[in-house]
C-alpha positions as CSV (number, residue, x, y, z in Angstrom):
1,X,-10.3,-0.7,21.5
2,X,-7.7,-3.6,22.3
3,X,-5.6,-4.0,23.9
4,X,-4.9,0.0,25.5
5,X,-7.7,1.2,27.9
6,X,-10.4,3.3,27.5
7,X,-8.6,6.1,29.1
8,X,-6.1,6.2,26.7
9,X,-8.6,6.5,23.9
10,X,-10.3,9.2,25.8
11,X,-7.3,11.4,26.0
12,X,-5.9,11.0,22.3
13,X,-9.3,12.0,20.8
14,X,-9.4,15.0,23.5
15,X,-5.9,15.3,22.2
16,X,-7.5,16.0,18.9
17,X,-10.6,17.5,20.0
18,X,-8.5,20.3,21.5
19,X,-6.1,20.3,18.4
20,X,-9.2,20.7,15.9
21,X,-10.3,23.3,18.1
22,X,-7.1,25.7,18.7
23,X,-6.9,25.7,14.3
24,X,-10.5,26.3,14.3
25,X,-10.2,29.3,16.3
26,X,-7.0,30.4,14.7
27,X,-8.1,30.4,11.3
28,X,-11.1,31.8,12.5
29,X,-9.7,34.5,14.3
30,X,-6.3,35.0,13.4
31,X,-5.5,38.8,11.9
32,X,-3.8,38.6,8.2
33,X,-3.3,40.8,6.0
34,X,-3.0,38.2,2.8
35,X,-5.7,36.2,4.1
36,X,-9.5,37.0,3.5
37,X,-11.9,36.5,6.7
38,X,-12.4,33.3,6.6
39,X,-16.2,31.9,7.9
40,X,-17.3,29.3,10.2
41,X,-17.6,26.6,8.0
42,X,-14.6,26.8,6.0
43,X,-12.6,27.3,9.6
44,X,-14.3,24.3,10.9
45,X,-13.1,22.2,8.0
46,X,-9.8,23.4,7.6
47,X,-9.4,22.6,11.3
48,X,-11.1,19.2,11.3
49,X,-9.1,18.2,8.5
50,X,-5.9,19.3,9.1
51,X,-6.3,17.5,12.8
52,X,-7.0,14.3,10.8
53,X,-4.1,14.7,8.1
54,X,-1.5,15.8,10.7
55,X,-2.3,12.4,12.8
56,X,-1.7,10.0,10.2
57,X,1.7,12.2,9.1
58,X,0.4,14.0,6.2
59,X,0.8,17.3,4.6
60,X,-2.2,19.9,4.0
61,X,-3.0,21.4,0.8
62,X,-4.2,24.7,2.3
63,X,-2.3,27.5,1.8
64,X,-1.4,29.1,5.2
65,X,0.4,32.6,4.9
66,X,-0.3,33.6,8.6
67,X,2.2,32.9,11.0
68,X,-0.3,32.7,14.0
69,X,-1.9,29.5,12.1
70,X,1.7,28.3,11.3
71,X,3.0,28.5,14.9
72,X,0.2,26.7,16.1
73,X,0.3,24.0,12.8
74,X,3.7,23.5,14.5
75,X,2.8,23.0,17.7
76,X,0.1,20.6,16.4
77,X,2.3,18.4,14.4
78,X,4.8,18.1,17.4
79,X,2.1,17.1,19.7
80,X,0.7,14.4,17.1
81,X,4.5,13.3,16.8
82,X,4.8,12.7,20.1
83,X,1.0,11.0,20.3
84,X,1.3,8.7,17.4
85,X,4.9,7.4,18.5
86,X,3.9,6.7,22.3
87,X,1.0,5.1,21.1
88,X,3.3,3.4,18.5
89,X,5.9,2.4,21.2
90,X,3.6,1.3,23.7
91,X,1.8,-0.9,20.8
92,X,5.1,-2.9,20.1
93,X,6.1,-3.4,23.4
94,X,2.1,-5.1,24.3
95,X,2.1,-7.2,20.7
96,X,5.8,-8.6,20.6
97,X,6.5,-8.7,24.3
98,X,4.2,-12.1,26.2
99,X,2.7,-11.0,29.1
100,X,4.5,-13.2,32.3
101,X,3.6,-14.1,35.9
102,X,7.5,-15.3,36.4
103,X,10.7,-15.3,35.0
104,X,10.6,-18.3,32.4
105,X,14.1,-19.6,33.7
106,X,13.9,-23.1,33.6
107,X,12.5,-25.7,31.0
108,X,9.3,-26.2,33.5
109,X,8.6,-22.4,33.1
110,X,9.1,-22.2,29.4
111,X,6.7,-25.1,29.1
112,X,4.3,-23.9,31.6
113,X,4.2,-20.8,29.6
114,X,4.0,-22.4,26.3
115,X,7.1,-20.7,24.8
116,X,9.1,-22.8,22.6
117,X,12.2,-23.6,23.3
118,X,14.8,-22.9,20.3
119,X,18.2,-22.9,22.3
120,X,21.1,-22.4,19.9
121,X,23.7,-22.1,22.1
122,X,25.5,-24.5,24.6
123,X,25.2,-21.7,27.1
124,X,21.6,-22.3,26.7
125,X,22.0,-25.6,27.8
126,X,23.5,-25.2,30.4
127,X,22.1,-22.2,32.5
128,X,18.7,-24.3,32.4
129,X,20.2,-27.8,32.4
130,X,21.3,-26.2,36.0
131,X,24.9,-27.8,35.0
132,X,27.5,-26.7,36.7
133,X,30.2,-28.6,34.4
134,X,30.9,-26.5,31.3
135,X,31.5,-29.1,28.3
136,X,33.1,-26.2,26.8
137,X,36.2,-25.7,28.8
């Protein structure tokens, strides 16, 4: 469950929970006049494993001719869209960014820190050298 909180977990699987249910119902319940009534379990499925496909980003092989279903399909692939790239954002920005107390602005810092120290530049240098005479100029 590292490294988001439990709360976070707890609202992208009642993001799901809810998604799962709204295509259950829909398939369920939806009016068509191409489609046959479908049952329970074959609504359940269909709505279980469309939640799971759209989530990871891929297509379902069912065969959807109603546009109630596809509306909501739609709304359900924006929604996971916008869940899987916050989630994606936010798991970049914790695994590539180190977590800091202070600024590491000086040598002292960087070492207290343990971040190595692979200045390339003479402007480097100099900011933490704390030099005030460019060699530069």
């Amino acid at each position: 469950l590292r490294p988001f909180q439990l709360t976070l977990w707890l609202g992208v699987f009642a993001c799901l929970g809810v998604e799962a249910l709204a295509l259950f119902f829909t398939r369920h319940l939806a009016p068509s006049d191409t489609e046959p009534q479908y049952g329970l379990m074959e609504s359940f499925q269909f709505g279980y494993i469309t939640t799971l496909k759209l989530f990871v980003s891929q297509g379902s092989d069912y065969v959807v001719n109603s546009h109630t279903v596809r509306m909501v399909l739609f709304a359900c692939y924006m929604m996971d869209t916008i869940v899987t790239s916050v989630y994606g954002g936010g798991l970049s920005a914790i695994l590539t960014l180190p977590t800091l107390e202070e600024a590491s602005d000086s040598v002292e810092r960087l070492y207290r820190h343990g971040i190595p120290w692979t200045a390339t530049s003479p402007d480097w240098v100099i900011s933490l050298k704390g030099a005030d005479d460019d060699p530069m100029v």
